[in-house]
N, C-alpha and C positions, 0 to 999 in steps of 0.2 A: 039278768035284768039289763035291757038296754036303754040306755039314756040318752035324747039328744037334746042339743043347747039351743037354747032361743035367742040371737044376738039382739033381741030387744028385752032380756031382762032386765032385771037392777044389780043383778049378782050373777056374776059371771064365774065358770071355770077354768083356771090357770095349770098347767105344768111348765114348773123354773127349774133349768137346770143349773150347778152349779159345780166346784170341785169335791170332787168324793171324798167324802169324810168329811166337809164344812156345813153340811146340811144344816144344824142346828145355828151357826152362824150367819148362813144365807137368810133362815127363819127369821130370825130375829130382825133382820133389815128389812128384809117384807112386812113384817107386822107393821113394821115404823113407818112404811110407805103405803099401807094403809090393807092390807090384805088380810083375810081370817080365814080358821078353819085350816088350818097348815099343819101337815105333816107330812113324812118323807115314803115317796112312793116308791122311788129304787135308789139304791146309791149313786148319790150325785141327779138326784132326780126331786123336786119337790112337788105336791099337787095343794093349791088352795083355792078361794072366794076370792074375790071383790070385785067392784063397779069398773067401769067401763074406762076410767079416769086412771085407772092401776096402771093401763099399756104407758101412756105419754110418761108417767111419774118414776113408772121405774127405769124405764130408757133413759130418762134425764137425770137420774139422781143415785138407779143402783151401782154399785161399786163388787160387789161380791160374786151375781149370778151372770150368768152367760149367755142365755136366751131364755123367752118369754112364749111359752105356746099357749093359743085358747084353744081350748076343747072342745068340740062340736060332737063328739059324740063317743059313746063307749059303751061296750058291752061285750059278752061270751059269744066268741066264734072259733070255730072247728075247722073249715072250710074257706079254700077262697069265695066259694059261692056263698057263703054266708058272708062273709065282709065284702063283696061287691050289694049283696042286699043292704046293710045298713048304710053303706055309699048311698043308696038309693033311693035311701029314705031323707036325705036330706036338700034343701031348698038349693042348689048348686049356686042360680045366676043371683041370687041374695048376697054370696059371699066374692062372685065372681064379674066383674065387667066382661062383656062382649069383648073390647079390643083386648083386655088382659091377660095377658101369657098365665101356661099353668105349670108346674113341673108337682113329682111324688114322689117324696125319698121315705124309706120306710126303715125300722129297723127292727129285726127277729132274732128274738130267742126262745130254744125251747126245742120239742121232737116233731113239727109238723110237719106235711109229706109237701111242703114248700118253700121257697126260700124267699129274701129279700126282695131280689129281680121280678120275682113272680108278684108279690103284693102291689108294687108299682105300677106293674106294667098294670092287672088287674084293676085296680083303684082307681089310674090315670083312664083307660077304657072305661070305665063305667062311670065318672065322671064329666067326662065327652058324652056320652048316650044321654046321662041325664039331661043336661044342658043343652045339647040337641033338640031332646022332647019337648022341651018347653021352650024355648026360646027360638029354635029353627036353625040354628047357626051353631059353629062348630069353634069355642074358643082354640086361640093358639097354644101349641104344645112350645116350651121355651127350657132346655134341658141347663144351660151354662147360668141366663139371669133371667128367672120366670119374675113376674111381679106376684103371685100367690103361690106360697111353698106349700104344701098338704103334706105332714112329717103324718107317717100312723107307725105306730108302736104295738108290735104283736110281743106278747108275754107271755107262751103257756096259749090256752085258750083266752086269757084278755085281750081284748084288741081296741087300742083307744085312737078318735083320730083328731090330729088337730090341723089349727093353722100358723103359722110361723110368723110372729109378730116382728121379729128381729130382721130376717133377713137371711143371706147366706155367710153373714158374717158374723162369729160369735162375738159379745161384748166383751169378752177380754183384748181385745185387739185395740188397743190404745196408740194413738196418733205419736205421742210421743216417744214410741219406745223407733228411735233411727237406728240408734245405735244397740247391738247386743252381741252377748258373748255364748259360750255354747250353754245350750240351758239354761236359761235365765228362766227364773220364776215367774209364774203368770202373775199380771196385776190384779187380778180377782183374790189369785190368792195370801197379796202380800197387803192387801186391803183388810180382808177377812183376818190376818194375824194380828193387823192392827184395832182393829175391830176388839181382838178376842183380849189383849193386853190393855182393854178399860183404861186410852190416854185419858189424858185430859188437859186441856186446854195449856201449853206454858210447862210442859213436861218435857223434862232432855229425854231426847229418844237418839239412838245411837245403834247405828249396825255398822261393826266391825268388820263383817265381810260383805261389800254393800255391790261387789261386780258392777250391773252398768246403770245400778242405784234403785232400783225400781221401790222397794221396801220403804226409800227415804220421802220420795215422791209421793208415790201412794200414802205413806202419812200425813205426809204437807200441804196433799188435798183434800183430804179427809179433816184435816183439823180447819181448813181455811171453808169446807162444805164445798168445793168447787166441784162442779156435776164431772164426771168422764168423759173426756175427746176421746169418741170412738172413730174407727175410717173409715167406716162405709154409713152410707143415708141406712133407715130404716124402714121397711117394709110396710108396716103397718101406716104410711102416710097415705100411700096410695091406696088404700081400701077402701070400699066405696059402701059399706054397711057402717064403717066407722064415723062419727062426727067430726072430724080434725078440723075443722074450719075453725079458725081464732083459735087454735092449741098452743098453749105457751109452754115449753118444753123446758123452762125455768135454766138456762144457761149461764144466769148472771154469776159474776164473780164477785170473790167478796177481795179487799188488794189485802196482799199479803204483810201490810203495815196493820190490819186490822186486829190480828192474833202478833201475839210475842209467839213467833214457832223459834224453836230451840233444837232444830234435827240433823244432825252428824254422820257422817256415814266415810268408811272408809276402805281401803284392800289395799293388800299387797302388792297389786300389780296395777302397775299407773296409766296401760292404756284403759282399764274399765275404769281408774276413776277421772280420767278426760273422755267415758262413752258416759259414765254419770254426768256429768257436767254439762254435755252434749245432749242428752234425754230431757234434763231438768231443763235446761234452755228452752225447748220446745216444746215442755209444759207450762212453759210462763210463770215459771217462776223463782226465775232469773239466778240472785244468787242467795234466795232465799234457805238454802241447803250447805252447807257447809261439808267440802268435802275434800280430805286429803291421803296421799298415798302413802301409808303407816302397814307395818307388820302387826298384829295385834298382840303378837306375844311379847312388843314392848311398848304396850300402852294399860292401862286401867281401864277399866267397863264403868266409872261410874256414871249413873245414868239414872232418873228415875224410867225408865224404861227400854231393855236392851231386846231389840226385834234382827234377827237373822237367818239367811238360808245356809246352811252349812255343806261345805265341800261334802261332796261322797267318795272321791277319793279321784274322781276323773280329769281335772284339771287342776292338784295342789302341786303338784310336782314336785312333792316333797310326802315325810312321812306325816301321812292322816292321823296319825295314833298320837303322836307329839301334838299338833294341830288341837285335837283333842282334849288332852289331856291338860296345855295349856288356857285353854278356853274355859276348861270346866274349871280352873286352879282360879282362873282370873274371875271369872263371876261369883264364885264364892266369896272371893275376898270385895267386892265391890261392893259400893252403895248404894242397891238397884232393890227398885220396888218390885219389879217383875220383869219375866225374859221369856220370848216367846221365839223357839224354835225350831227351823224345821231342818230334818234331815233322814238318813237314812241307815244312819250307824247310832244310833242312839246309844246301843252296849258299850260306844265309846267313851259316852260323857261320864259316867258312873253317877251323875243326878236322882235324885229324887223329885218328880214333879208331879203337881197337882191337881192336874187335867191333862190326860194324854189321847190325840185324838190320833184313827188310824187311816191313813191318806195312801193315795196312789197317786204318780207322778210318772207319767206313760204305761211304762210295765213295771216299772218298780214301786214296791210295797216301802212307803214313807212312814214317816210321824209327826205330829207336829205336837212341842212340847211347852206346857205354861208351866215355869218354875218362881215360885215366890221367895 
C-alpha cells in the first residue's frame, strides 16, 4: 500500500529518532508535547501523528529525541525504478523553493541488488526531473548545507521517504557541552535517565561520577523546564509549505531562584570537575550545580535520587571491579529513593533492579538500570 502525505492536513506523519533502547522514554515526551498514535518503528526509531505545531514544540522543548522527520510518503518497493516512481508521485516545488538547495541521504538495509549511493543519486535525479516538469527550472543540488534534506529509509522492501525537520545537526548537540572528556554521554540520554528516575521537584539528585557534569545539567534543566541550547538553526524555518511566521519557539527561561534545585555531582578527577563547572557556566546556570572533586568510595550516596554513567573500564585507571563493588556497597547502605544507571558491566554491580533497559552506545551493547 502506498501512501502519500498531504502537508495541508490537520495530522501529520512523524519519524523521531532517539537513543536505542529509550524508545519508550522518548514516547512518553512526545505524548506530552502533544503527539498520538506512537510506537517504535526500529530501534531507536519512533513513528507517530500530530498537527503541524508538533515541529516548533518539539524543537523547543524535546530533551530526549535527536531529530524530527515528516513523512511524505511510504510504501513496498522492489526496485530503484519503483522508488524513483513514488519520488514521482509527489508535488516536489510544494515542498521545495526554486532558489533552495536540495541534498538525499538515504539509508539501507536488507538484500537489495542496490545500495545507499544508488537510492540517492536515484531519488536526487528524479527529484530534479520532477521539478523541472513543472516548474521549468532546475533547483540547486547542495551536497555539504542543502536548505531541504530528503532522508528515505529502505527496510526490506519498505521504503519510506521523508523530510528532515532538524537539519544536519542532530539535537543532542548542546551548546553547552565546551568542555568534554573521552565519551561523555549524550545529553538526550542523560535527560531521558532523568526523565526515567520520576524527580521531582526539591529532590537531591547526586551523581558521584559526574565527568564534565552533563547528567547534573541536564537535570537542572529539566527541573527549571528550560528548553535545550542546540548549535546549529533548524531546517524547518526555512520551509516554505510550513507557516513559521509569528512561530514562538517558547525559549523563555524560568531563573533558577524559582525551584529549590538540590543537584551534586562529583569525580575523582578534578580537571572534569573544572570541565563541569565550565559546561554548567555556559548553560547559564551559574553555580546552581554544586560540584566537587571527591573519590566516591569515601563519600555516602545519600540522596533522594542517585543518576550516573559508570566507568566501563577505559578511563578508571584503576581496578573496575573495586570501583564496582564499592558503589554497589555504598548504595545499598544509602538513603536513596531511586538510582538510575548506566553502564556496561552491569555483572559487576551484583544489583537487583527493576526495570532494565537494553541500550547501545556506538558499538557497545549497554544497560541502563532503575534500582529502588
Amino acid at each position: 500500500m502506498t501512501r502519500i502525505h498531504d502537508p495541508r492536513a490537520d495530522r501529520w506523519r512523524f519519524l523521531v529518532t532517539t537513543n536505542r533502547g529509550l524508545e519508550p522514554i522518548a514516547q512518553s515526551e512526545l505524548r506530552d508535547l502533544g503527539a498520538s498514535d506512537l510506537s517504535t518503528l526500529y530501534p531507536g526509531m519512533i513513528e507517530c501523528a500530530g498537527p503541524e505545531a508538533l515541529i516548533p514544540r518539539l524543537h523547543a522543548r524535546g530533551r530526549t529525541v535527536h531529530r524530527l522527520l515528516l513523512e511524505v510518503a511510504r510504501s513496498e518497493c522492489s526496485t530503484l525504478a519503483e522508488i524513483t516512481a513514488l519520488i514521482d508521485e509527489l508535488d516536489w516545488p510544494r515542498y521545495l523553493g526554486a532558489e533552495q538547495s536540495v541534498a538525499v541521504r538515504a539509508q539501507r538495509r536488507g538484500d537489495q541488488p542496490f545500495g545507499s549511493p544508488d537510492v540517492e543519486s536515484a531519488v536526487g535525479q528524479a527529484i530534479l526531473d520532477n521539478y523541472r516538469a513543472t516548474e521549468r527550472t532546475r533547483p540547486p543540488v547542495d551536497l555539504d548545507d542543502p536548505d531541504l534534506i530528503v532522508r528515505v529509509l529502505v527496510r526490506e522492501q519498505r521504503v519510506i521517504v521523508t523530510i528532515d525537520t532538524t537539519g544536519q545537526r542532530s539535537l543532542h548537540r548542546r551548546r553547552y557541552r565546551v568542555a568534554e572528556h573521552e565519551a561523555p554521554i549524550r545529553p538526550t540520554m542523560a535527560a531521558a535517565m532523568y526523565r526515567l528516575a520520576e524527580c521531582q521537584p526539591g529532590d537531591r539528585v547526586v551523581d558521584p561520577m559526574c565527568g564534565c557534569g552533563t547528567i547534573p545539567i541536564e537535570a537542572a534543566a529539566t527541573t527549571l523546564d528550560w528548553p535545550p541550547e542546540i548549535e546549529s538553526d533548524l531546517a524547518f524555518g526555512a520551509f516554505q509549505f510550513l507557516d513559521t511566521d509569528g512561530v514562538d519557539l517558547d525559549r523563555s527561561r524560568r531563573s533558577t531562584e524559582d525551584l529549590s534545585l538540590d543537584i551534586h555531582g562529583s569525580d575523582i578527577d578534578a580537571q572534569a570537575v573544572a570541565d563541569a563547572r565550565e559546561n554548567t557556566a555556559h548553560a547559564g546556570l551559574g553555580d546552581a550545580i554544586a560540584f566537587e572533586t571527591a573519590d566516591l568510595r569515601g563519600h555516602s550516596l545519600d540522596a533522594d535520587i542517585v543518576l550516573t554513567d559508570m566507568p566501563f573500564g577505559i578511563r578508571t585507571g584503576g581496578d573496575i571491579h573495586s570501583l564496582y563493588r564499592e558503589f554497589a556497597d555504598r548504595l545499598a547502605d544509602a538513603d536513596c529513593r531511586r538510582a538510575v544507571v548506566h553502564t556496561a558491566r552491569d555483572d559487576l554491580l551484583g544489583l537487583e533492579p527493576t526495570k532494565r533497559l537494553e541500550m547501545r552506545r556506538g558499538r557497545l551493547e549497554t544497560v541502563l538500570l532503575v534500582i529502588e
